[in-house]
PDB file of N, H, CA, C and O in Angstrom:
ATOM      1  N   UNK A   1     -27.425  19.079  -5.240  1.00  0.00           N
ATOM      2  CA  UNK A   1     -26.186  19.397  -5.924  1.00  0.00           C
ATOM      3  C   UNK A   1     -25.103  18.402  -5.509  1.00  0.00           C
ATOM      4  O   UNK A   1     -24.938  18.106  -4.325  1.00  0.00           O
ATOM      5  N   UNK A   2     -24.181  17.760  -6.748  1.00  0.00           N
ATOM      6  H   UNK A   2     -24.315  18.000  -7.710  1.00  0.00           H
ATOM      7  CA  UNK A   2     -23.938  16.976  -6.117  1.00  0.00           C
ATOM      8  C   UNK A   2     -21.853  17.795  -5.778  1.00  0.00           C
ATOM      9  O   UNK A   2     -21.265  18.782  -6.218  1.00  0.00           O
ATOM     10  N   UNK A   3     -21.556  16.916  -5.026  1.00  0.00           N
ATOM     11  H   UNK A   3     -22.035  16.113  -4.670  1.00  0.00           H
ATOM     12  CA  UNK A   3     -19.715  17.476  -4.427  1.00  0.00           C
ATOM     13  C   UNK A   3     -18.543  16.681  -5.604  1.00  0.00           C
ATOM     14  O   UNK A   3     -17.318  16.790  -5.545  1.00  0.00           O
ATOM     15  N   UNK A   4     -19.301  15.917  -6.599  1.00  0.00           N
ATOM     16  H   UNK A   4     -20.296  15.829  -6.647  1.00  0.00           H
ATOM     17  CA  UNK A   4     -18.339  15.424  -7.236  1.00  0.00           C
ATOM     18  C   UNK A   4     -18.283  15.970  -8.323  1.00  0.00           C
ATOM     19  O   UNK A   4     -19.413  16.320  -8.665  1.00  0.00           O
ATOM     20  N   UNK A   5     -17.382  16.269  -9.183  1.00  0.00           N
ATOM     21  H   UNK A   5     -16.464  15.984  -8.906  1.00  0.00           H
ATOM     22  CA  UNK A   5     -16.934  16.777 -10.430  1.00  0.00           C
ATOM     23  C   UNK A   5     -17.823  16.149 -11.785  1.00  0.00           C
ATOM     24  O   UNK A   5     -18.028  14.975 -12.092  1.00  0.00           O
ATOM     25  N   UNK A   6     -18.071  16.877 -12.169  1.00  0.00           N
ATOM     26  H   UNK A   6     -17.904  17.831 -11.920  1.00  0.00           H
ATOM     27  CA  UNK A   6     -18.733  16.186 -13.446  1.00  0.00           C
ATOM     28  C   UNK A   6     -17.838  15.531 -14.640  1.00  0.00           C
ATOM     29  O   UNK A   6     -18.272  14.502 -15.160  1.00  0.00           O
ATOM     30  N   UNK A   7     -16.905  15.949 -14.986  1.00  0.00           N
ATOM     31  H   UNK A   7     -16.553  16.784 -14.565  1.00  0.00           H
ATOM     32  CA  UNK A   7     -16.073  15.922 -15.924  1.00  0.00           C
ATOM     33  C   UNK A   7     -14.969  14.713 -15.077  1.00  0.00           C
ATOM     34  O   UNK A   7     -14.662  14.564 -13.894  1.00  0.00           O
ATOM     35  N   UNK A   8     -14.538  13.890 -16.532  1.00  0.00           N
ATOM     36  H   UNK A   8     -14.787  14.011 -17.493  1.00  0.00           H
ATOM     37  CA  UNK A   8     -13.769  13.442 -16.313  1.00  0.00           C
ATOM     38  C   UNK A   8     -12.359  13.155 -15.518  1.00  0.00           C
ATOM     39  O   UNK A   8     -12.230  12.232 -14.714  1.00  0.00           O
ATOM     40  N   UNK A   9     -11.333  14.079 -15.860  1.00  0.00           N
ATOM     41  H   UNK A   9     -11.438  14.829 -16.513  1.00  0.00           H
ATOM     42  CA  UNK A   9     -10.504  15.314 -15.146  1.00  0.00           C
ATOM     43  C   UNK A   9     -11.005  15.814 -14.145  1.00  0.00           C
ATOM     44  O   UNK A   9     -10.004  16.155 -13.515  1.00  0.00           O
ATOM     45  N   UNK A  10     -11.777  16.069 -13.614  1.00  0.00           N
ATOM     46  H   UNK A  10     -12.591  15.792 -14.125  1.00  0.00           H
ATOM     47  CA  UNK A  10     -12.005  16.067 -12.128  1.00  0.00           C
ATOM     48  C   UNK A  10     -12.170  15.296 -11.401  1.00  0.00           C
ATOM     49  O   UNK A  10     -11.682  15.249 -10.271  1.00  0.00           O
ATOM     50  N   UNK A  11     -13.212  14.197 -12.123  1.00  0.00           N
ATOM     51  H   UNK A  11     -13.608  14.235 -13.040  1.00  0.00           H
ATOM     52  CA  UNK A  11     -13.142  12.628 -10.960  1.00  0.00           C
ATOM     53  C   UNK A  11     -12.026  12.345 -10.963  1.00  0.00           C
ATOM     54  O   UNK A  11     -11.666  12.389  -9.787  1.00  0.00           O
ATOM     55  N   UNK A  12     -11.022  12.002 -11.731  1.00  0.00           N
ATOM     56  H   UNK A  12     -11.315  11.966 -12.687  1.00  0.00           H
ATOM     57  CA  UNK A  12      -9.731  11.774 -11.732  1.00  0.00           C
ATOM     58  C   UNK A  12      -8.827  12.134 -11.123  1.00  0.00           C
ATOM     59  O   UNK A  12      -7.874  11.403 -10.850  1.00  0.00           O
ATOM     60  N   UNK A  13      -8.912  13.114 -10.843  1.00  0.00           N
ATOM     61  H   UNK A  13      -9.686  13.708 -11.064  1.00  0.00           H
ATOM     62  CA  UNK A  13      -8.003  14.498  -9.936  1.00  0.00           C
ATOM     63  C   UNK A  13      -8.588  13.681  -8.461  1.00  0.00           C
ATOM     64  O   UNK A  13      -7.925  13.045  -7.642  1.00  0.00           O
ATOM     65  N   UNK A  14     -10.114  13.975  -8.481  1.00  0.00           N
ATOM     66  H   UNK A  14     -10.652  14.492  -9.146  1.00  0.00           H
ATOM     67  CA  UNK A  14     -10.515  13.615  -6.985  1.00  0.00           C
ATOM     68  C   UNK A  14     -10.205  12.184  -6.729  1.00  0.00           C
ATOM     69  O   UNK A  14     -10.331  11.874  -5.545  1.00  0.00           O
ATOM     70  N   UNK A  15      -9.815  11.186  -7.571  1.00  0.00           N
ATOM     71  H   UNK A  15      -9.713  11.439  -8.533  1.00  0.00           H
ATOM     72  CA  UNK A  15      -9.500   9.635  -7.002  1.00  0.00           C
ATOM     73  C   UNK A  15      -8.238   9.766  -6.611  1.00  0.00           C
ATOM     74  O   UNK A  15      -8.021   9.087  -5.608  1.00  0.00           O
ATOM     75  N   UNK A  16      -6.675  10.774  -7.253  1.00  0.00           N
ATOM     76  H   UNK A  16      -6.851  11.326  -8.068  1.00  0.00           H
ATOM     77  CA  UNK A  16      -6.055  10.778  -6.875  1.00  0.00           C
ATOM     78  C   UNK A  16      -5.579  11.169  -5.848  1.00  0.00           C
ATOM     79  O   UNK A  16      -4.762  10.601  -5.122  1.00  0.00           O
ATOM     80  N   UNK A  17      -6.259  12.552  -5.691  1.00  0.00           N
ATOM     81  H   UNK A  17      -6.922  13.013  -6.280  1.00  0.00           H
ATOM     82  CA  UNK A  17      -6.211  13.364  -4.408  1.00  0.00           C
ATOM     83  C   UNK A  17      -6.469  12.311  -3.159  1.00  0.00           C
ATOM     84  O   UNK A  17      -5.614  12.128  -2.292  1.00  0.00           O
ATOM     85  N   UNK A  18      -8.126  11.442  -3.173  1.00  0.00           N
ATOM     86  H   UNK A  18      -8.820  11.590  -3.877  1.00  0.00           H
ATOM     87  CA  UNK A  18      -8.280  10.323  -2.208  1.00  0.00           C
ATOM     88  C   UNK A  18      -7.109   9.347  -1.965  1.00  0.00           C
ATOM     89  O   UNK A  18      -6.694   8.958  -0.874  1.00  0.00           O
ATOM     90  N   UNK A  19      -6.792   9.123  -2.831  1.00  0.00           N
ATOM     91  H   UNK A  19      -7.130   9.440  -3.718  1.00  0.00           H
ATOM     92  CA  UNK A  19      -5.611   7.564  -3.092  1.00  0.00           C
ATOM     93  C   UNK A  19      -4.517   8.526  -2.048  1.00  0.00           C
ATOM     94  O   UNK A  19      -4.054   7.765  -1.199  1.00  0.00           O
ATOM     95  N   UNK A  20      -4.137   9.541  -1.924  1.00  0.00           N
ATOM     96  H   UNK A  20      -4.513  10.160  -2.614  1.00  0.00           H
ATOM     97  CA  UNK A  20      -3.055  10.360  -1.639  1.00  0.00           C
ATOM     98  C   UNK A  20      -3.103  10.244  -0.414  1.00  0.00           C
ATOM     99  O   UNK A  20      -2.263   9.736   0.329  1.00  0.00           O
ATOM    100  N   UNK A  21      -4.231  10.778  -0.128  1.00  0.00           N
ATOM    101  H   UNK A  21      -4.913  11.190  -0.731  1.00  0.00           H
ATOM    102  CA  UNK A  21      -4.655  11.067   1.371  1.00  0.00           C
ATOM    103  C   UNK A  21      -4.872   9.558   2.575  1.00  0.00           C
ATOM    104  O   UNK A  21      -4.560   9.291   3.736  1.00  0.00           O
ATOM    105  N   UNK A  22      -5.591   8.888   1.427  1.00  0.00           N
ATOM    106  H   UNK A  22      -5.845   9.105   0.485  1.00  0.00           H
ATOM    107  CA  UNK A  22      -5.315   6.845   2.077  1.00  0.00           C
ATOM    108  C   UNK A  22      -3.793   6.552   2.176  1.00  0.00           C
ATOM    109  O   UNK A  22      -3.422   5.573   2.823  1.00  0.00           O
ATOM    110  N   UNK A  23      -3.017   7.255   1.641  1.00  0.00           N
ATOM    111  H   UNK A  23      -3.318   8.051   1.116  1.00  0.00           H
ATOM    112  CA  UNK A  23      -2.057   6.261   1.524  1.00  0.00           C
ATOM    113  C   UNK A  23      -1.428   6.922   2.983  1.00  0.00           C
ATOM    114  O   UNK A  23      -1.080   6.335   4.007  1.00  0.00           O
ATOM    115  N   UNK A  24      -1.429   8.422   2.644  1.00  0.00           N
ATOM    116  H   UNK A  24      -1.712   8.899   1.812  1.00  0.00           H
ATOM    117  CA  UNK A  24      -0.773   8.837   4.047  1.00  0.00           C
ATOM    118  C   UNK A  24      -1.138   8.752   5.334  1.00  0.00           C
ATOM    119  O   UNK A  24      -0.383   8.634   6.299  1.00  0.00           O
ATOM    120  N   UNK A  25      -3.025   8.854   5.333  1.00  0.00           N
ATOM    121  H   UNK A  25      -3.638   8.950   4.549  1.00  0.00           H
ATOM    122  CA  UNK A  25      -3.238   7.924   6.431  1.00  0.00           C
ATOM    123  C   UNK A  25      -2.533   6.356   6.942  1.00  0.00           C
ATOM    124  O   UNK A  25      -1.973   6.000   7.979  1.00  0.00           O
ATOM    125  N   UNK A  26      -2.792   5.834   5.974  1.00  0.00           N
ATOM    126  H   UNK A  26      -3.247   6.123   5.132  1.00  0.00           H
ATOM    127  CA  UNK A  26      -2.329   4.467   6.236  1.00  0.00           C
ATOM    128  C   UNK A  26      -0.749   4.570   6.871  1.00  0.00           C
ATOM    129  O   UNK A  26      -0.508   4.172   8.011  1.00  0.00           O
ATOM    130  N   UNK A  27       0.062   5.026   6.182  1.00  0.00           N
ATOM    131  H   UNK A  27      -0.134   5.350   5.257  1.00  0.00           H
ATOM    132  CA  UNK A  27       1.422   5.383   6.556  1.00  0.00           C
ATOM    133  C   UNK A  27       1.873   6.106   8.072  1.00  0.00           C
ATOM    134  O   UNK A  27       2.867   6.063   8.798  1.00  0.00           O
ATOM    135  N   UNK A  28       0.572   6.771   8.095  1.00  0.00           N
ATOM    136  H   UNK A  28      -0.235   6.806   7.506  1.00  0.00           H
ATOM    137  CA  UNK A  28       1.137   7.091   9.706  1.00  0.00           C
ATOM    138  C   UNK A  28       0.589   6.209  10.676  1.00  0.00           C
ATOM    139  O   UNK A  28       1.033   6.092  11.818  1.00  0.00           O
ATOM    140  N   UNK A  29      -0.572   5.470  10.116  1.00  0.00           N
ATOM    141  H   UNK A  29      -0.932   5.565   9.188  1.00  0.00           H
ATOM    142  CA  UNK A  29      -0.631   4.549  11.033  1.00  0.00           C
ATOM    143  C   UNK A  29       0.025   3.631  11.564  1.00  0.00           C
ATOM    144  O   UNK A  29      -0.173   3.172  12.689  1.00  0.00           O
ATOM    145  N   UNK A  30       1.398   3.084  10.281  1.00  0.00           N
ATOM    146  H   UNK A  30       1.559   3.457   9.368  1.00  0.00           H
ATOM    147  CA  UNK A  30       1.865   2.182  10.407  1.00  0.00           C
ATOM    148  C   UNK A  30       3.065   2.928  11.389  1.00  0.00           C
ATOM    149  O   UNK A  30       3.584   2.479  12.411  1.00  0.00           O
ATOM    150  N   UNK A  31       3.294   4.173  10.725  1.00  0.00           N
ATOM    151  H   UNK A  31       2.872   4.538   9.895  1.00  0.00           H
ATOM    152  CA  UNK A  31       4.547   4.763  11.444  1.00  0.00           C
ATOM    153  C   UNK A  31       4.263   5.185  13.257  1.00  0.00           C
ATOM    154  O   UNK A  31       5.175   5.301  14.075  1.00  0.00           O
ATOM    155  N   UNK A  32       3.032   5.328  13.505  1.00  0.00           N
ATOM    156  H   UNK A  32       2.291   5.233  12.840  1.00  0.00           H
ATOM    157  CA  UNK A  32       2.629   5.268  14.580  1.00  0.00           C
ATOM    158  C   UNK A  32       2.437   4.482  15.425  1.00  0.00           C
ATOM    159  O   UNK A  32       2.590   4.845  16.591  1.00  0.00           O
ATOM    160  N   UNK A  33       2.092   3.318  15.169  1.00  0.00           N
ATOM    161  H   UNK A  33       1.968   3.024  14.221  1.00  0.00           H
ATOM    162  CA  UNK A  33       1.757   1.899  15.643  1.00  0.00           C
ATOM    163  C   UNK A  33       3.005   1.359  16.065  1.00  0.00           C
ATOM    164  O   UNK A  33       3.204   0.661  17.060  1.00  0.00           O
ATOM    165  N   UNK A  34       4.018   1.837  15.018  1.00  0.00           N
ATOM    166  H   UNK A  34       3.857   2.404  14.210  1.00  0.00           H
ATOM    167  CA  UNK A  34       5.227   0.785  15.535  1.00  0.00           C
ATOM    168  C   UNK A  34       6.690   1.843  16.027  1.00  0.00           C
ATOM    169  O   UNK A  34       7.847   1.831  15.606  1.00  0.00           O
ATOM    170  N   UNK A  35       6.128   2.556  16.908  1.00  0.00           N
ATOM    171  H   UNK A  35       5.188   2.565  17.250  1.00  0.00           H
ATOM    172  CA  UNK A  35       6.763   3.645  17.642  1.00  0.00           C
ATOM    173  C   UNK A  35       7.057   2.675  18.700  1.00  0.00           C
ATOM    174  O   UNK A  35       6.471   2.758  19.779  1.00  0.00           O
ATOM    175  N   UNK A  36       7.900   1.787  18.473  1.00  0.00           N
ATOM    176  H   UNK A  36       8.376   1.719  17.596  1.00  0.00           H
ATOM    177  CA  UNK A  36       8.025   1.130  19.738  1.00  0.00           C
ATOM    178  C   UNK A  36       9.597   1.171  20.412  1.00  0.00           C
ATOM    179  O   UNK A  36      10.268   2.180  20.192  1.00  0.00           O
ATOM    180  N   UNK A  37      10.094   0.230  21.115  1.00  0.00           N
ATOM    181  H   UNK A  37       9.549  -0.589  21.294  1.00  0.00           H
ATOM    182  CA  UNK A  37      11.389  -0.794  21.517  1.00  0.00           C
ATOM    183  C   UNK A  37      11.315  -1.254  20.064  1.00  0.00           C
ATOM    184  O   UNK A  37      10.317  -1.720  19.515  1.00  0.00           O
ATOM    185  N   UNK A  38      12.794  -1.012  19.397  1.00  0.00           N
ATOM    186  H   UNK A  38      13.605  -0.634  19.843  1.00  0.00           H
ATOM    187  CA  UNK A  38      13.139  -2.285  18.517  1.00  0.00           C
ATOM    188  C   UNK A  38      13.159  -3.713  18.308  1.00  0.00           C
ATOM    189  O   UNK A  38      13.351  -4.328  17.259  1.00  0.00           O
ATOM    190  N   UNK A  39      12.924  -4.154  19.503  1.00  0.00           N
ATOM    191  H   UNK A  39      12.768  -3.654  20.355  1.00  0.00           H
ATOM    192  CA  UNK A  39      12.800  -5.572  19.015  1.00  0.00           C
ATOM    193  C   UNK A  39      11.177  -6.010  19.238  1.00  0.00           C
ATOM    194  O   UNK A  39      11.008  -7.178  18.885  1.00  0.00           O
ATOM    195  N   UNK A  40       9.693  -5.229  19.837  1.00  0.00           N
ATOM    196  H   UNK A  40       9.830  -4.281  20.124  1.00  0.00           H
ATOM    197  CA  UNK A  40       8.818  -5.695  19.278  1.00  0.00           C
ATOM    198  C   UNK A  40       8.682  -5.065  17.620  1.00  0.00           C
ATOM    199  O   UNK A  40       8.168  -5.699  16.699  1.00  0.00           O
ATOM    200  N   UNK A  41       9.065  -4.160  17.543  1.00  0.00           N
ATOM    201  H   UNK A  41       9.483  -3.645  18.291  1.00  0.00           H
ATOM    202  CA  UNK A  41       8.686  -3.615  16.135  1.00  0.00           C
ATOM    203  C   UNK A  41       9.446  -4.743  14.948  1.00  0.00           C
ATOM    204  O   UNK A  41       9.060  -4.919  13.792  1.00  0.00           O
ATOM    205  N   UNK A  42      10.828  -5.532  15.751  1.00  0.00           N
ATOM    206  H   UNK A  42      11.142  -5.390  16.690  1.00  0.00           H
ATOM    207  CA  UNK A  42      11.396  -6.177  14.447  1.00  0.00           C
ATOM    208  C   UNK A  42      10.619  -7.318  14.191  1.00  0.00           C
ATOM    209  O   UNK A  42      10.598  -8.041  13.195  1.00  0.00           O
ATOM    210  N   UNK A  43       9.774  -7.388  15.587  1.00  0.00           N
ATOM    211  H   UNK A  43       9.791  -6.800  16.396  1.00  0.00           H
ATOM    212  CA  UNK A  43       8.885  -8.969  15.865  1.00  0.00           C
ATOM    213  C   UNK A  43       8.079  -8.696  14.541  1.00  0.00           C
ATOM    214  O   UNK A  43       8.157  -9.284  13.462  1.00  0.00           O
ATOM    215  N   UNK A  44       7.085  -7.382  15.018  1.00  0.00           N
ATOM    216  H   UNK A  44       7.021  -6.905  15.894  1.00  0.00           H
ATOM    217  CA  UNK A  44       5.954  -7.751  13.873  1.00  0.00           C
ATOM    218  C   UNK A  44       6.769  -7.132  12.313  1.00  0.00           C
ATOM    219  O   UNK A  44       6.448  -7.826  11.348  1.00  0.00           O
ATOM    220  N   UNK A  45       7.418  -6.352  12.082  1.00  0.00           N
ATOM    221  H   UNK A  45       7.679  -5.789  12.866  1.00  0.00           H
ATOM    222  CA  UNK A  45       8.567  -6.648  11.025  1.00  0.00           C
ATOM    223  C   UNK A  45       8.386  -8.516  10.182  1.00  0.00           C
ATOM    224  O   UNK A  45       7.840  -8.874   9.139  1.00  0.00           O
ATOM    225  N   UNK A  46       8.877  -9.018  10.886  1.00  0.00           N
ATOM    226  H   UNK A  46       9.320  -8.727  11.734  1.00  0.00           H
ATOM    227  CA  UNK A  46       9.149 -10.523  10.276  1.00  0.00           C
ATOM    228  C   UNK A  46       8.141 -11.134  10.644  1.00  0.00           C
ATOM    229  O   UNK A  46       8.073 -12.199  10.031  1.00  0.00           O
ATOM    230  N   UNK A  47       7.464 -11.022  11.218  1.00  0.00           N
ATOM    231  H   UNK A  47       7.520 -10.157  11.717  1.00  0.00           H
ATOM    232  CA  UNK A  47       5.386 -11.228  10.888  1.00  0.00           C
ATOM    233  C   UNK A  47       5.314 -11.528   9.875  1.00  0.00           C
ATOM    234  O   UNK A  47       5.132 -12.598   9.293  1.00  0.00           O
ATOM    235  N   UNK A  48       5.549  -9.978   9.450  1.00  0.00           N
ATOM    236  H   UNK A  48       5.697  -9.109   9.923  1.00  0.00           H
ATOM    237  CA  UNK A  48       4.712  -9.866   8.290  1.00  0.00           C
ATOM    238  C   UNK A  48       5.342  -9.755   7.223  1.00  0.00           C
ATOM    239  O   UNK A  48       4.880  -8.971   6.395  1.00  0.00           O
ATOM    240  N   UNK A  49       6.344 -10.351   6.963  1.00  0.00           N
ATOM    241  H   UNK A  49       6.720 -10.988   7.636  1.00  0.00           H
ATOM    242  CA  UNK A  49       7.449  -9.975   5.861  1.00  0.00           C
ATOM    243  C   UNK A  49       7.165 -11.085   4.995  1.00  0.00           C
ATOM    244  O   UNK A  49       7.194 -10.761   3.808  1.00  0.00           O
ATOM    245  N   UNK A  50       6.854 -12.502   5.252  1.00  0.00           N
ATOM    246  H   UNK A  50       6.830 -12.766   6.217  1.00  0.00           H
ATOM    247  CA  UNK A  50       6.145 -13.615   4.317  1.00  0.00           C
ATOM    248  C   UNK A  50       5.082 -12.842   3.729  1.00  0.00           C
ATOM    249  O   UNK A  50       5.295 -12.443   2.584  1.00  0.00           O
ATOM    250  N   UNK A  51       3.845 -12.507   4.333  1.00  0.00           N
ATOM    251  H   UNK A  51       3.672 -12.831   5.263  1.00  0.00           H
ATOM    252  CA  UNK A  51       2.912 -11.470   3.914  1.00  0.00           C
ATOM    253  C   UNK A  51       3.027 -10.411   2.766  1.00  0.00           C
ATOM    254  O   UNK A  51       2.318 -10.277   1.769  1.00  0.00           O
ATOM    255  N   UNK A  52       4.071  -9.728   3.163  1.00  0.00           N
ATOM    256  H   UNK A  52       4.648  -9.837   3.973  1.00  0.00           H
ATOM    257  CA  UNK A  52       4.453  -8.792   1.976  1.00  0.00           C
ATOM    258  C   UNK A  52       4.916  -9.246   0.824  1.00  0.00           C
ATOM    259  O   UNK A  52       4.529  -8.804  -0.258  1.00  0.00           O
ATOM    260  N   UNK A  53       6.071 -10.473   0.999  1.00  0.00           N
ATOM    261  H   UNK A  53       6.385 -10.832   1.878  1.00  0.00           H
ATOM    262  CA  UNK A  53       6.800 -10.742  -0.179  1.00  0.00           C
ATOM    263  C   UNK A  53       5.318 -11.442  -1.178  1.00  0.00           C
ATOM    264  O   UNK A  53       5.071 -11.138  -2.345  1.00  0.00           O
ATOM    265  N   UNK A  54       4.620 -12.286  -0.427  1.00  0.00           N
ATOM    266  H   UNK A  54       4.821 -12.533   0.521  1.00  0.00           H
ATOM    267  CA  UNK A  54       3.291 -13.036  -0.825  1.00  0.00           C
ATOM    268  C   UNK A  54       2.221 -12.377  -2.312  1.00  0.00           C
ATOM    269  O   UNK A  54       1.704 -12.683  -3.386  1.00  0.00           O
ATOM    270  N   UNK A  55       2.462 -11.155  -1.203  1.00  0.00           N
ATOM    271  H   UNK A  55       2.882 -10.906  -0.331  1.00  0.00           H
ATOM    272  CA  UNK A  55       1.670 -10.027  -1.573  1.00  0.00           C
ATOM    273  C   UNK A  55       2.280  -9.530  -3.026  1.00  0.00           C
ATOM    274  O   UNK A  55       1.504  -9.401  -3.973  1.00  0.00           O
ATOM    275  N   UNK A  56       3.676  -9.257  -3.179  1.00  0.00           N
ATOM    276  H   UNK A  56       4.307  -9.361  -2.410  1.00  0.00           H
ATOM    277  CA  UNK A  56       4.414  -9.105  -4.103  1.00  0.00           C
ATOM    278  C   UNK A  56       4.048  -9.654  -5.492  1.00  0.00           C
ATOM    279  O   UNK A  56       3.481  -9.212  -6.490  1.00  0.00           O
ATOM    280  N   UNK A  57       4.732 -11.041  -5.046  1.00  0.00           N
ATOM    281  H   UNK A  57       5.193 -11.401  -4.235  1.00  0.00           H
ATOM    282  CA  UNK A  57       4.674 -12.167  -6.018  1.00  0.00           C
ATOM    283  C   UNK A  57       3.539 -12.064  -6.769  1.00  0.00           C
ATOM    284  O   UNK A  57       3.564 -12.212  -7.991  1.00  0.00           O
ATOM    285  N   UNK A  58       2.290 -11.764  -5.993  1.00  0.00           N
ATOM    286  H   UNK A  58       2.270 -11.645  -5.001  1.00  0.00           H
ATOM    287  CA  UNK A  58       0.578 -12.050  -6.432  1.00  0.00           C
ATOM    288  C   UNK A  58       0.995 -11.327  -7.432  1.00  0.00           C
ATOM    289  O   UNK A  58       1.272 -11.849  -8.512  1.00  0.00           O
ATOM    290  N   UNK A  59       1.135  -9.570  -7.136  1.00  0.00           N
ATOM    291  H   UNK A  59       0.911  -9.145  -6.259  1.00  0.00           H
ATOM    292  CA  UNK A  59       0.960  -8.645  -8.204  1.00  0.00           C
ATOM    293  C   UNK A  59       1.969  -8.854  -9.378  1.00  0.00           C
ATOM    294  O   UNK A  59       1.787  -8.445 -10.525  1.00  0.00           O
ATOM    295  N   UNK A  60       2.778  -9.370  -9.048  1.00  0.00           N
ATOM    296  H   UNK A  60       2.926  -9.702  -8.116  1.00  0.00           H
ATOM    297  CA  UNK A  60       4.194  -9.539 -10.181  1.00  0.00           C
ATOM    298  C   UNK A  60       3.700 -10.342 -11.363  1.00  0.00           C
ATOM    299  O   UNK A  60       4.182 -10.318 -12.496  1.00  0.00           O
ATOM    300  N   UNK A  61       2.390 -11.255 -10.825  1.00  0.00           N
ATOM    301  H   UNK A  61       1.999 -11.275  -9.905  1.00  0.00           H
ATOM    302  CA  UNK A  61       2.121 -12.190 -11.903  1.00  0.00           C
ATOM    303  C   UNK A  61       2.969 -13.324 -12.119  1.00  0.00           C
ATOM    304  O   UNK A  61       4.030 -13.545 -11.537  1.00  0.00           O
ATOM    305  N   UNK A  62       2.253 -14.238 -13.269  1.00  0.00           N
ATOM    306  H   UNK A  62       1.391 -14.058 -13.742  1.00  0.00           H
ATOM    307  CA  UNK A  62       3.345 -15.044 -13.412  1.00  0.00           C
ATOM    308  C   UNK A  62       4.630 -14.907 -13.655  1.00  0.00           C
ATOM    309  O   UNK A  62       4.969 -13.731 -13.792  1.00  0.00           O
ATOM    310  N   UNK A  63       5.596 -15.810 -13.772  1.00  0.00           N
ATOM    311  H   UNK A  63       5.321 -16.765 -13.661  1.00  0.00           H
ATOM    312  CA  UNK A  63       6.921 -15.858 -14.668  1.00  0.00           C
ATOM    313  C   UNK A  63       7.155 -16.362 -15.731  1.00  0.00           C
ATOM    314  O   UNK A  63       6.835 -17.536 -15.912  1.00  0.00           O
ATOM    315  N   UNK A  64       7.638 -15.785 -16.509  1.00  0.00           N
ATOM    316  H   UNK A  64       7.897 -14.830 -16.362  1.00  0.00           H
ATOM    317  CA  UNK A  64       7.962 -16.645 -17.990  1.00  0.00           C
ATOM    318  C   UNK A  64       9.122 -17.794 -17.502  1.00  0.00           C
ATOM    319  O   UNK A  64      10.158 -17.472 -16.922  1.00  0.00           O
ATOM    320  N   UNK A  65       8.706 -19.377 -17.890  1.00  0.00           N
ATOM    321  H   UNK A  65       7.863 -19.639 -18.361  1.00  0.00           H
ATOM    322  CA  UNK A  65       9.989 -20.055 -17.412  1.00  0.00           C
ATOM    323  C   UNK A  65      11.386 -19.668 -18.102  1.00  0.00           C
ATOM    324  O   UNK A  65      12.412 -19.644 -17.422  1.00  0.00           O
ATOM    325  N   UNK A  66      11.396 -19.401 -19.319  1.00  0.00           N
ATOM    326  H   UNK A  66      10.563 -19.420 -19.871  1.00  0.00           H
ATOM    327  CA  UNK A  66      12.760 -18.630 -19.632  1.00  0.00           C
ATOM    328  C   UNK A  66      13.382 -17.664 -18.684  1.00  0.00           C
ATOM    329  O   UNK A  66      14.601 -17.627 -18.518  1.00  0.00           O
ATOM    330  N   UNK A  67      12.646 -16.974 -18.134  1.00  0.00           N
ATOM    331  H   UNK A  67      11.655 -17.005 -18.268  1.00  0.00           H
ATOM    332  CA  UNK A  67      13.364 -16.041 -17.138  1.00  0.00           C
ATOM    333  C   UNK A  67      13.658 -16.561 -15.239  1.00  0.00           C
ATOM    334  O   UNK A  67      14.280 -16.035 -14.317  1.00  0.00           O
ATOM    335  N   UNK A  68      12.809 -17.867 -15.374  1.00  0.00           N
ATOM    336  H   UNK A  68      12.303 -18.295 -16.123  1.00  0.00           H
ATOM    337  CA  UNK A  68      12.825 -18.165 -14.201  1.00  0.00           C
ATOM    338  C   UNK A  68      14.531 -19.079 -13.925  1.00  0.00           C
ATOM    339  O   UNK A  68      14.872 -20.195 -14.316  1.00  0.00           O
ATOM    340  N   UNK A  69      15.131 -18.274 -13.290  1.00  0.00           N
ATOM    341  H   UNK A  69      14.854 -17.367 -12.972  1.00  0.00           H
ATOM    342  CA  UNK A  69      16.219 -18.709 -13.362  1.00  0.00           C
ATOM    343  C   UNK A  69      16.429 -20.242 -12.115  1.00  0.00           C
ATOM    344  O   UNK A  69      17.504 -20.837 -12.044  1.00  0.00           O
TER     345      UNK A  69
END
């Protein structure tokens, strides 16, 4: 027997429910990890802040040059 939903609407439900539960894991990890002194936490802060914006850009896709100001 299997634990996953047969129907559409239920896998669906169950990817979100997962996605939910990753994200808040992930989130306390981060919120946990950087339970620190403020200034190592601002260290890895600006680490990783090229990283993120990087990360950004990827998903943003290109730019139309008309809009690229």
């Amino acid at each position: 027997m299997s634990t996953y939903p047969d129907d559409e609407e239920g896998r669906a439900a169950l990817w979100r429910d997962q996605t939910q539960a990753r994200i808040a894991y992930q989130s306390e990890l981060w919120t946990t990890g950087l339970r620190a002194p403020p200034e190592p936490r601002q260290a890895v802060i600006d680490a990783w802040t090229p990283v993120l914006l990087w990360q950004a850009e990827r998903r943003a896709g290109p730019t139309d040059p008309e809009d690229d100001p």
